[in-house]
PDB file as gemmi writes it, atoms N, CA and C in Angstrom:
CRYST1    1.000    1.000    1.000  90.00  90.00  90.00 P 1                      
ATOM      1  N   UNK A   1      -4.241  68.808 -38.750  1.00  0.00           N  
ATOM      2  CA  UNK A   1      -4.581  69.147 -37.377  1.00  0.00           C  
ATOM      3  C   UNK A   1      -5.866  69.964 -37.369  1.00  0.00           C  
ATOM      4  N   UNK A   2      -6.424  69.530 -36.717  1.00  0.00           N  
ATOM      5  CA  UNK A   2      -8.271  70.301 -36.155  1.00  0.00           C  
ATOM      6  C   UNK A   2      -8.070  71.981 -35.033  1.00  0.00           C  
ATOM      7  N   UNK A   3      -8.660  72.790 -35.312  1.00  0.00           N  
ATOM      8  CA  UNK A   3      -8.411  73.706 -35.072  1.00  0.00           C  
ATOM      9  C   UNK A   3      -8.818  73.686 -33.549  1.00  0.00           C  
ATOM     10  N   UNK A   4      -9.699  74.376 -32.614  1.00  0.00           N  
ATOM     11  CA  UNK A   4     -10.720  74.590 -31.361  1.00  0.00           C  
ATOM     12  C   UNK A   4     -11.723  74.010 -31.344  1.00  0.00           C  
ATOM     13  N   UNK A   5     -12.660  74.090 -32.674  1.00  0.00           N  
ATOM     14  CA  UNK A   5     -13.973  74.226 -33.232  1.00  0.00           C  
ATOM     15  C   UNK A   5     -14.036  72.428 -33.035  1.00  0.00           C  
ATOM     16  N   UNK A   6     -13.603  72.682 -34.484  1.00  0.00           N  
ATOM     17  CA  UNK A   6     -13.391  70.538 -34.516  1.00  0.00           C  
ATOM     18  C   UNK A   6     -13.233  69.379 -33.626  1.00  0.00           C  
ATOM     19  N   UNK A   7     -12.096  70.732 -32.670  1.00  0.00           N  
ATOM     20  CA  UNK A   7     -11.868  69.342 -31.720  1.00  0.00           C  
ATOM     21  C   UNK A   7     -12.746  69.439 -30.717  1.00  0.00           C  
ATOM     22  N   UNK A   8     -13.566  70.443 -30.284  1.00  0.00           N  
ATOM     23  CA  UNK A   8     -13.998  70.318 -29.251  1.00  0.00           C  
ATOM     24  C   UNK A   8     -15.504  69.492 -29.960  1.00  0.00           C  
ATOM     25  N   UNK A   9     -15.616  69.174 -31.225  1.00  0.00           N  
ATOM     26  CA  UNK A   9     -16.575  68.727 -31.539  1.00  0.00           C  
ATOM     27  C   UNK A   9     -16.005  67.029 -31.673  1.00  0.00           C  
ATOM     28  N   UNK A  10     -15.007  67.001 -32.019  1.00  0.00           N  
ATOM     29  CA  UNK A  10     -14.672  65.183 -31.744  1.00  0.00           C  
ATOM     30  C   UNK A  10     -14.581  65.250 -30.790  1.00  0.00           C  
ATOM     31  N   UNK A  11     -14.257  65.274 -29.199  1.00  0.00           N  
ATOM     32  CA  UNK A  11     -14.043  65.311 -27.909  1.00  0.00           C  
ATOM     33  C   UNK A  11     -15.445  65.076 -27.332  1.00  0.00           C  
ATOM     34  N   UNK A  12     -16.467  65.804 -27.495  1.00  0.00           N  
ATOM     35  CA  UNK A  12     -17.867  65.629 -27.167  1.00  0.00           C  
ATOM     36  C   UNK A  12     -18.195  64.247 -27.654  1.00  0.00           C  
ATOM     37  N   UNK A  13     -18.647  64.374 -29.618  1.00  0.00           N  
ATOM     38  CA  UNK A  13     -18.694  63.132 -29.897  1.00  0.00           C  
ATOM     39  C   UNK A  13     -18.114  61.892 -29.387  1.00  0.00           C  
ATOM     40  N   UNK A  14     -16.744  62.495 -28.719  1.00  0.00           N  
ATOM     41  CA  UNK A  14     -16.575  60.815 -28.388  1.00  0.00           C  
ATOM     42  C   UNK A  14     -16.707  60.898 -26.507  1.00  0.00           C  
ATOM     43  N   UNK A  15     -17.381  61.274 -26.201  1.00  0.00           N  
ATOM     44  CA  UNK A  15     -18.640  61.022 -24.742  1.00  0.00           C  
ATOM     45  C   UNK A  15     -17.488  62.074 -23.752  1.00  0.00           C  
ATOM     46  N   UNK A  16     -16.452  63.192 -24.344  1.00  0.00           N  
ATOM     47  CA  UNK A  16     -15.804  63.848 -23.286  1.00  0.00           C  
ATOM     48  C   UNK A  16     -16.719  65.558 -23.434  1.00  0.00           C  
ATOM     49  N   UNK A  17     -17.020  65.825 -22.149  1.00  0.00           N  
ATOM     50  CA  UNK A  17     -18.015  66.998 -21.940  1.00  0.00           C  
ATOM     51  C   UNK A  17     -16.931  68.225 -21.776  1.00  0.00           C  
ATOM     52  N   UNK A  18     -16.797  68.836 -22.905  1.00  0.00           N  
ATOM     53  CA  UNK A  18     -15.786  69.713 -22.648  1.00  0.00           C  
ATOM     54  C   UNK A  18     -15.970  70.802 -23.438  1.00  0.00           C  
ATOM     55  N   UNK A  19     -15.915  72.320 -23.460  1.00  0.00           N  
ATOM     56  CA  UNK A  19     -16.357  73.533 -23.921  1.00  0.00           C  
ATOM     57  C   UNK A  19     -15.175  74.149 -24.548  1.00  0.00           C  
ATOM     58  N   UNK A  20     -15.158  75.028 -25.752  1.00  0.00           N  
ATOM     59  CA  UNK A  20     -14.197  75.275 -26.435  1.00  0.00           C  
ATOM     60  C   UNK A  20     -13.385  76.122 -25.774  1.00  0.00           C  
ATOM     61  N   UNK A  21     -13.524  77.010 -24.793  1.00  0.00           N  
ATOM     62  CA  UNK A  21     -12.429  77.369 -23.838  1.00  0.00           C  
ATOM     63  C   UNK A  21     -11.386  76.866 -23.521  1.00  0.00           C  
ATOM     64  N   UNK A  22     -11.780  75.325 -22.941  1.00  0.00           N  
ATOM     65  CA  UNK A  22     -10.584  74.662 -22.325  1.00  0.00           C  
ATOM     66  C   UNK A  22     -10.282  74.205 -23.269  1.00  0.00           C  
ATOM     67  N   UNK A  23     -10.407  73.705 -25.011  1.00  0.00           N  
ATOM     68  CA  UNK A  23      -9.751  72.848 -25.559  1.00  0.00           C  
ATOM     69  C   UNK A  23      -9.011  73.638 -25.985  1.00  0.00           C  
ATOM     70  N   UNK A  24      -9.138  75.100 -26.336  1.00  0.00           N  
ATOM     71  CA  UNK A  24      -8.640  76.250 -26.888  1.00  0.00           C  
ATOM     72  C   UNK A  24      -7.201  76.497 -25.995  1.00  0.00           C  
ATOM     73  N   UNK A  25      -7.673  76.157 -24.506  1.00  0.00           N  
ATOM     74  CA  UNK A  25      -6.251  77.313 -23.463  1.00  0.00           C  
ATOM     75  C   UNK A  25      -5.742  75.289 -23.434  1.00  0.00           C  
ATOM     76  N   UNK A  26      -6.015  74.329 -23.583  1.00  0.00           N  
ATOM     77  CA  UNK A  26      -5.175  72.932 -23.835  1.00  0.00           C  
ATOM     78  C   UNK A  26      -3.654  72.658 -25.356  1.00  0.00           C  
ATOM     79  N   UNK A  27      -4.970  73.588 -25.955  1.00  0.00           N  
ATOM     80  CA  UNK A  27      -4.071  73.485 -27.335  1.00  0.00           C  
ATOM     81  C   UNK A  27      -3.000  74.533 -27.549  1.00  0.00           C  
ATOM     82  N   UNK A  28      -3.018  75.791 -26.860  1.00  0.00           N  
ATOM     83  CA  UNK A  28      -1.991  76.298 -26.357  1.00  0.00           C  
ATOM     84  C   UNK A  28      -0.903  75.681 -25.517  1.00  0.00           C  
ATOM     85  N   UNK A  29      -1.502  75.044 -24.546  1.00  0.00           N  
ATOM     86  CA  UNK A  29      -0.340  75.146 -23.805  1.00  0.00           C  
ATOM     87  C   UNK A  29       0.573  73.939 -24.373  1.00  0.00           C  
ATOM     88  N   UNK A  30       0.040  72.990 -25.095  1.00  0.00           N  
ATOM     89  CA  UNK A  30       0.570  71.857 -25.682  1.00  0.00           C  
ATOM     90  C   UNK A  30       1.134  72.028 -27.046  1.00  0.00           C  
ATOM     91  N   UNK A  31       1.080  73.414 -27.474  1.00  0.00           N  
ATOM     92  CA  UNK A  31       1.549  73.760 -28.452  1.00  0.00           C  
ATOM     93  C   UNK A  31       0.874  73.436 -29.754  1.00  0.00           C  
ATOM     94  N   UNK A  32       0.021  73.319 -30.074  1.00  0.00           N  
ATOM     95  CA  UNK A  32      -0.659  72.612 -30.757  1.00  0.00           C  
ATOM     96  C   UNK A  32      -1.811  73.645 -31.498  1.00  0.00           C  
ATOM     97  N   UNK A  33      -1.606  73.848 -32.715  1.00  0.00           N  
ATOM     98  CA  UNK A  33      -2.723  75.135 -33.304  1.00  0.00           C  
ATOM     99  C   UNK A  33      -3.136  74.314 -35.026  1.00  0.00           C  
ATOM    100  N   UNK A  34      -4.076  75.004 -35.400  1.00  0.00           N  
ATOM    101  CA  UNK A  34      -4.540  74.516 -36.565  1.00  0.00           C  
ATOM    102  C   UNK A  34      -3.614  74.669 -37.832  1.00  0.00           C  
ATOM    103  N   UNK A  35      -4.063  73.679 -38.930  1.00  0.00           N  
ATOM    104  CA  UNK A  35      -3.034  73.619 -40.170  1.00  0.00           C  
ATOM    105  C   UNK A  35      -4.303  74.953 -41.483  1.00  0.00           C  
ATOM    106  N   UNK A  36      -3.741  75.603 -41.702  1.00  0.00           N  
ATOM    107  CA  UNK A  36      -4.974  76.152 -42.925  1.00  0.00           C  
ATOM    108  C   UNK A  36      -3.792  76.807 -43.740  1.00  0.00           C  
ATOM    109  N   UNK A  37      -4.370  77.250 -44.574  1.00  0.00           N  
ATOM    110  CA  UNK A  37      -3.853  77.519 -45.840  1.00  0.00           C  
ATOM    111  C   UNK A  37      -3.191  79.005 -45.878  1.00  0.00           C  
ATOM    112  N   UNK A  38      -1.663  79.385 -46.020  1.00  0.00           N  
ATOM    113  CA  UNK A  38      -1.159  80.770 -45.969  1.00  0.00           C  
ATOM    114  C   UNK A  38      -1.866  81.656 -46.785  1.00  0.00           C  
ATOM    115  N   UNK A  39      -1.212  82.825 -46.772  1.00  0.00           N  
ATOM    116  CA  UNK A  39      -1.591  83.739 -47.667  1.00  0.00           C  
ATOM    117  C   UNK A  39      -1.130  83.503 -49.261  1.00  0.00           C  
ATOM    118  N   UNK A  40      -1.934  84.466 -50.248  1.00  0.00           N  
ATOM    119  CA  UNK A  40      -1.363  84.692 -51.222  1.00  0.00           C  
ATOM    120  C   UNK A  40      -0.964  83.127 -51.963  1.00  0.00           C  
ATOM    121  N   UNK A  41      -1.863  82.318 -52.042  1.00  0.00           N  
ATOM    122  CA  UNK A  41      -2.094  81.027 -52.832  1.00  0.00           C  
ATOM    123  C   UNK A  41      -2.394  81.294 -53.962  1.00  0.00           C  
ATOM    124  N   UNK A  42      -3.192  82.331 -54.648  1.00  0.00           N  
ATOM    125  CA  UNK A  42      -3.485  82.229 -55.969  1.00  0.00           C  
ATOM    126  C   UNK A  42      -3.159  83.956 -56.825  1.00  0.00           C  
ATOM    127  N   UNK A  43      -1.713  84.063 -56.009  1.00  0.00           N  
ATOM    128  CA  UNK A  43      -0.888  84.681 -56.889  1.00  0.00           C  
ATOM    129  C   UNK A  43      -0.394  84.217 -58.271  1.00  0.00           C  
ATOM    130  N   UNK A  44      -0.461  85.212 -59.148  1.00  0.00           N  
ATOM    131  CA  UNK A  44      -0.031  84.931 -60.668  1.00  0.00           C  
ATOM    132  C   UNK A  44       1.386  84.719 -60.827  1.00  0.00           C  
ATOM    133  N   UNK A  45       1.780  83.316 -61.346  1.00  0.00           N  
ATOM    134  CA  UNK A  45       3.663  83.054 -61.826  1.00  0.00           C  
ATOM    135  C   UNK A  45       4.092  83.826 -62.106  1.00  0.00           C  
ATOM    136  N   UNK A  46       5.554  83.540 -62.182  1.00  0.00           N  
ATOM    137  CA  UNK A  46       6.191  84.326 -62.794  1.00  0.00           C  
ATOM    138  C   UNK A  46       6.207  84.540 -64.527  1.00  0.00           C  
ATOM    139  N   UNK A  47       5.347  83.823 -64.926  1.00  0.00           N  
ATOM    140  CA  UNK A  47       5.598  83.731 -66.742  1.00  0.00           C  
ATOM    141  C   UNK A  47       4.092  84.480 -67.166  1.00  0.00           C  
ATOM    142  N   UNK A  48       3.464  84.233 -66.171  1.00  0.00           N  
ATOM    143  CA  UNK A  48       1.584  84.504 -66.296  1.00  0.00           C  
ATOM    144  C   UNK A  48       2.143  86.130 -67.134  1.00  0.00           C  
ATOM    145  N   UNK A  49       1.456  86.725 -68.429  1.00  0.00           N  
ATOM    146  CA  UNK A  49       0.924  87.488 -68.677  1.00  0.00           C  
ATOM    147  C   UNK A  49      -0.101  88.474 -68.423  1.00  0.00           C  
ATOM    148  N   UNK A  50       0.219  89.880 -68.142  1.00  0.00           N  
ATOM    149  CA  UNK A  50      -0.580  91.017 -68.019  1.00  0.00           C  
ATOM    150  C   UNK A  50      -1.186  91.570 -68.979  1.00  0.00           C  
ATOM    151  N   UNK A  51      -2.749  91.820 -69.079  1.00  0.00           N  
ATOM    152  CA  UNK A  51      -3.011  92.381 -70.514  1.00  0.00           C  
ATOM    153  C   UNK A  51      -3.908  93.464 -70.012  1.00  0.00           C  
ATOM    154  N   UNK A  52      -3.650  94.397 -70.785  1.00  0.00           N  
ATOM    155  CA  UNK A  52      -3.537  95.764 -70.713  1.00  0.00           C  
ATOM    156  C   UNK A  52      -5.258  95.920 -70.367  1.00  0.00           C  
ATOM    157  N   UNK A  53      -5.970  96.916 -70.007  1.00  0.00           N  
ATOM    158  CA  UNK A  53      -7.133  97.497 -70.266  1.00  0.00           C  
ATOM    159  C   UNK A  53      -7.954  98.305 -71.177  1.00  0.00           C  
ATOM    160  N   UNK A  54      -8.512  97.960 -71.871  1.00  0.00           N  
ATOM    161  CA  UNK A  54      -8.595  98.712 -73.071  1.00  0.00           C  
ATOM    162  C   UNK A  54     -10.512  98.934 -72.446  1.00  0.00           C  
ATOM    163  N   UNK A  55     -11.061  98.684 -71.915  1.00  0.00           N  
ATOM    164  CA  UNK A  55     -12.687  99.407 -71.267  1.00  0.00           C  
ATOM    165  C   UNK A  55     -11.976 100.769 -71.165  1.00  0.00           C  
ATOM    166  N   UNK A  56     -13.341 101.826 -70.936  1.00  0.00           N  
ATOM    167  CA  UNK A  56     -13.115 103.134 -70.230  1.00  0.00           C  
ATOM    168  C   UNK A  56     -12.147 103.415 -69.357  1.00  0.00           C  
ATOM    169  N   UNK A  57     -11.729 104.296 -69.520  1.00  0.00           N  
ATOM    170  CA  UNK A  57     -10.764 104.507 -67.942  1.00  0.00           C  
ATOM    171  C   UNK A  57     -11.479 106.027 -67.187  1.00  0.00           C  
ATOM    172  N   UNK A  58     -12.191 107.207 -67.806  1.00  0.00           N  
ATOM    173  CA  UNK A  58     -12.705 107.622 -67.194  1.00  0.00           C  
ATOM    174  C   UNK A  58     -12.543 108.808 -67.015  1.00  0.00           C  
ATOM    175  N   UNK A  59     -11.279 108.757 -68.256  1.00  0.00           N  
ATOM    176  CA  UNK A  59     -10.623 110.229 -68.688  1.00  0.00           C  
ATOM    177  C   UNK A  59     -11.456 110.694 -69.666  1.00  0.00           C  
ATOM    178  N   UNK A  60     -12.199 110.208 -70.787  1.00  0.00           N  
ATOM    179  CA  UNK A  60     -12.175 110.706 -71.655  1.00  0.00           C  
ATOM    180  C   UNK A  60     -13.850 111.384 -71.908  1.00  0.00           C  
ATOM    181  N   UNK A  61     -14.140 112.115 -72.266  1.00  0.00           N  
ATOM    182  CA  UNK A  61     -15.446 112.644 -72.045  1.00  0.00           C  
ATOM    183  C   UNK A  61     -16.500 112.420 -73.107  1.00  0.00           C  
ATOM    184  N   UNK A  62     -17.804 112.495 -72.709  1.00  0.00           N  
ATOM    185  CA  UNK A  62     -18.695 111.949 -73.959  1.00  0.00           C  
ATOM    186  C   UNK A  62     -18.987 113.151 -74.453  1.00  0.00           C  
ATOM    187  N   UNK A  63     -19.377 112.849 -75.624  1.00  0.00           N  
ATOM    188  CA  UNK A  63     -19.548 114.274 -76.364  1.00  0.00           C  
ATOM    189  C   UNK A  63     -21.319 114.147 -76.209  1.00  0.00           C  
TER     190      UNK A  63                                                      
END                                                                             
């Protein structure tokens, strides 16, 4: 499904003169909203490994 943007850009393209307002308060009322991608897609598995930090941490002082 095409979000506001899209559709009000196929709608034009295809010869209907119409401004993203109304396709926006159309797609409401018809229930109708865009498909995109949830949150938190490129969370680490459950098996994925943590490895420790071994750089500076910021404690330790230079002589």
């Amino acid at each position: 499904m095409y979000g506001y943007r899209k559709m009000t850009e196929y709608l034009n393209e295809c010869g209907y003169q119409i401004n993203r307002k109304r396709v926006s308060r159309w797609m409401g009322e018809l229930g109708l909203w865009a498909i995109y991608p949830g949150p938190k897609l490129s969370a680490p598995g459950k098996d994925s490994k943590k490895y420790p930090y071994h750089g500076r941490t910021g404690v330790e002082e230079i002589a």
